[in-house]
C-alpha positions in Angstrom: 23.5 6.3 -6.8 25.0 8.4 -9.7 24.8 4.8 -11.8 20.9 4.9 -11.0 20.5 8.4 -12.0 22.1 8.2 -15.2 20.1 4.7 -15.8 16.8 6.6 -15.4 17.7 9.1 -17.2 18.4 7.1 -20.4 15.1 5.2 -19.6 13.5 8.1 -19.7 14.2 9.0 -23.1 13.7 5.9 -24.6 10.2 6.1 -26.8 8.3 3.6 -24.3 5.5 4.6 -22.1 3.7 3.4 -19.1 4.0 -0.2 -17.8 6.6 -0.7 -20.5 8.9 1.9 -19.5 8.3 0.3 -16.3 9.4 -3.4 -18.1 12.7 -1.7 -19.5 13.8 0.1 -16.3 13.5 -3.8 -14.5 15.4 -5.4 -17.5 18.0 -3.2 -17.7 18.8 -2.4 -13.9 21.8 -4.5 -13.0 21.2 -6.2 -9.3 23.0 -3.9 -7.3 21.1 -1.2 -8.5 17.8 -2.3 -9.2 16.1 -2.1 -5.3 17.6 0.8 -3.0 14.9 1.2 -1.1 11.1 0.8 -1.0 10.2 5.1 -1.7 12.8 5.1 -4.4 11.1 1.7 -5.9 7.5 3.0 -5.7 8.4 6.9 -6.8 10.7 5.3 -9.6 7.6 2.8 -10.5 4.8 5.7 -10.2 7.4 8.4 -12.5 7.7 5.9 -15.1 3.8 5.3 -15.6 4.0 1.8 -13.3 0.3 0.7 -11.9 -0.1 -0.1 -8.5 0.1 -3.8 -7.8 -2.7 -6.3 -9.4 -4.4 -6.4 -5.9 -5.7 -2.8 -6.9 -7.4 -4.1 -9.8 -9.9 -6.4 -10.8 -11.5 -9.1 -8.4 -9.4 -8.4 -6.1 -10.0 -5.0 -5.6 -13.7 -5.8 -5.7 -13.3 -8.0 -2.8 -11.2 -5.6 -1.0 -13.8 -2.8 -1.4 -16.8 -5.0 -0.9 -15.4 -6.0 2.9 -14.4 -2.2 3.7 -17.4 -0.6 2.3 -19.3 -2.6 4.2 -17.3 -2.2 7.5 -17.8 1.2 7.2 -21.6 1.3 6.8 -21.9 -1.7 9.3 -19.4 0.7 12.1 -20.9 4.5 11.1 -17.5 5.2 10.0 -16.7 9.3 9.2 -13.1 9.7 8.5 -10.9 7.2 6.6 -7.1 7.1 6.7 -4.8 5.4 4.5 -1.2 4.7 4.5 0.1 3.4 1.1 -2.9 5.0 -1.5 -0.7 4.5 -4.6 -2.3 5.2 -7.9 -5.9 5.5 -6.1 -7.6 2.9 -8.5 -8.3 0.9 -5.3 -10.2 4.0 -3.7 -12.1 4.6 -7.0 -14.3 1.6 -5.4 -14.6 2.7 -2.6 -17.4 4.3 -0.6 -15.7 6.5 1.7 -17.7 9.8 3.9 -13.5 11.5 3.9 -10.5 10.6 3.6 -7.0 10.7 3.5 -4.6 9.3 1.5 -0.5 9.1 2.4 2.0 8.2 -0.2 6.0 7.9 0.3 6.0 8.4 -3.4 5.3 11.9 -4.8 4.4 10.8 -8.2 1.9 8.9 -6.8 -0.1 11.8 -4.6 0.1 13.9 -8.0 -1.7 11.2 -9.9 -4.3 10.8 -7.3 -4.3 14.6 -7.0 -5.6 14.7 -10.8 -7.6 11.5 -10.6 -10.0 12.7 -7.4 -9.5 16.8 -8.0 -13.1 17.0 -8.2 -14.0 15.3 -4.9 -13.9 17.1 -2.0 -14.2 14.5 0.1 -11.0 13.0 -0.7 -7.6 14.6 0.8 -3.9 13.6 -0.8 -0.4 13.6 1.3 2.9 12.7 1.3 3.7 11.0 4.6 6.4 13.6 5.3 3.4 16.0 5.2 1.6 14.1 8.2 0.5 16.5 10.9 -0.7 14.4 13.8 -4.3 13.6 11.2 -6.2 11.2 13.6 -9.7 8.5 12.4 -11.6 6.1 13.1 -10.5 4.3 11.3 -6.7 3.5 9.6 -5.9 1.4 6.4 -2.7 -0.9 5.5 -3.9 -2.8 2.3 -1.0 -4.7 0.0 1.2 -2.4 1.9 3.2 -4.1 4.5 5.0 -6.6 2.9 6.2 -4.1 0.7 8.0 -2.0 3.3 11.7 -3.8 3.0 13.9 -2.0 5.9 13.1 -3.1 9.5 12.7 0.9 10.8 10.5 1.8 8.1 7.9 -1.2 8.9 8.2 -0.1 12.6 7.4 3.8 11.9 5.0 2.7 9.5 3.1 0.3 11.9 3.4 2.7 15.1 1.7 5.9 12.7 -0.9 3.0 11.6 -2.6 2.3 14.8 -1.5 5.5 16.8 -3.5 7.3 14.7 -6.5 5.5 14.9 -9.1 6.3 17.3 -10.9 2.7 17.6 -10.3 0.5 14.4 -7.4 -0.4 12.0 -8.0 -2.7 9.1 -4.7 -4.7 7.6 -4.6 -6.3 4.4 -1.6 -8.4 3.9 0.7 -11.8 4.1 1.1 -12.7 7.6 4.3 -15.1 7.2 8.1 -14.6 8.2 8.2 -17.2 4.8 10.0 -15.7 2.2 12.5 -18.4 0.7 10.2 -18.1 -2.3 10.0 -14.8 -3.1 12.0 -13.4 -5.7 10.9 -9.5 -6.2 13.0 -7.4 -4.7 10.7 -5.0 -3.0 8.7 -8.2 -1.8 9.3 -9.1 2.3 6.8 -11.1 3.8 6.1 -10.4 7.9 4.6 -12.4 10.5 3.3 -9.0 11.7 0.3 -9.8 14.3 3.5 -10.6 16.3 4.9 -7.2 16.0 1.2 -5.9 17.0 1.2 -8.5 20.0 4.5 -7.2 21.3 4.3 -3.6 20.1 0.4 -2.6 20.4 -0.9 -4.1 23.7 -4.2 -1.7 23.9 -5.4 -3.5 20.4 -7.3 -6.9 19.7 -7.6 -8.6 16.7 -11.4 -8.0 16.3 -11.7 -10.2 12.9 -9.7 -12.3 10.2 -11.2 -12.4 7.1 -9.8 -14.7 4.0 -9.1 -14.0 1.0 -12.0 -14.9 -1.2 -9.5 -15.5 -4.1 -6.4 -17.3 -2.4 -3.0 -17.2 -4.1 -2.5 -19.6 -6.4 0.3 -19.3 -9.1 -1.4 -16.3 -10.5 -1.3 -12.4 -9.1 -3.3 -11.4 -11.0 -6.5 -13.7 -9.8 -5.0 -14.2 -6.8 -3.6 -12.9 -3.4 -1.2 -14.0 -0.3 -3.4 -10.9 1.7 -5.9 -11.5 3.5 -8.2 -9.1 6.1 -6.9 -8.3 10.0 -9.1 -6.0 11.2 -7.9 -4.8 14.7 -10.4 -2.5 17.4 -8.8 -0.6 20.3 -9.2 -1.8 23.8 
């Protein structure tokens, strides 16, 4: 730990900014010291001037806010939660009556604190702040195969859907496949099991794919696709 401190320390203070900062901290990390945990990954990413990932941007944030914008209008939704905001460029698109964003990282709820501090609508918090907030509806998007250690995906997936009042909408990988991945804070999860074993009171309402389909490139494409769940 004292090793990762003094590393970010240097990186710091080198004269880099923003997603090259972010570069440097990768390249120089040695491979025990480079992934301790999904918060320190994301509040190290977010302190350093890292983006959230490409899925937050571009077409495929477009097609991410073009099926949740319209599930809202389509369902009368009022109140929106989300677990995993990031930098907020993904909410930016979207047309939301309230919400409320959660964030492990506390870079990142300061950065969507400035972005949105003129919209009242819109409510940030770290997820150590959570006080029993209930919706209609709850959002996991490009969040769950991020969430590396076994308890946290299981306190993150009970909070998901027990505090939604009737719908939950997942965006993500569904596969226990992950001989091919190489990122570090990258662990793919068959997770409609979990919800089968876990979540009895909750149907699978709708599976939406991905209108732009993984295909070498993150940037154009995606391994998520829509699961959007309604209470019994």
């Amino acid at each position: 730990m004292k090793d990762q401190i003094r590393l970010r320390n240097k990186i710091k203070a080198l004269p880099v900014i923003g997603p090259l900062s972010l570069a440097v901290y990768r390249w120089l990390s040695p491979p025990s010291a480079s992934f301790s945990g999904s918060k320190e990954y994301w509040e190290t990413r977010y302190n350093l001037g890292g983006k959230s990932g490409d899925g937050s941007y571009g077409q495929l944030a477009e097609f991410k806010a073009e099926v949740i914008n319209g599930f809202i209008q389509k369902n009368n939704i009022g109140l929106v939660i989300e677990y995993g905001c990031g930098d907020g460029n993904q909410l930016s698109l979207a047309d939301y009556p309230s919400y409320i964003g959660f964030d492990v990282s506390p870079s990142a709820i300061r950065i969507c604190n400035e972005k949105y501090q003129n919209d009242a609508t819109k409510k940030f918090k770290l997820v150590n702040e959570y006080d029993y907030e209930t919706a209609e509806l709850t959002l996991s998007l490009d969040v769950l195969y991020h969430l590396i250690e076994d308890r946290v995906f299981h306190d993150y997936m009970n909070r998901l859907f027990d505090s939604s009042t009737k719908y939950v909408v997942v965006y993500s990988s569904n596969t226990d496949d992950n001989d091919s991945v190489k990122a570090l804070h990258v662990k793919h999860r068959k997770f409609t099991r979990w919800i089968q074993g876990h979540k009895p009171d909750w149907n699978l309402d709708q599976h939406i794919p991905n209108r732009y389909p993984f295909s070498g490139d993150l940037k154009t494409g995606s391994f998520s696709h829509f699961y959007i769940y309604r209470r019994k």
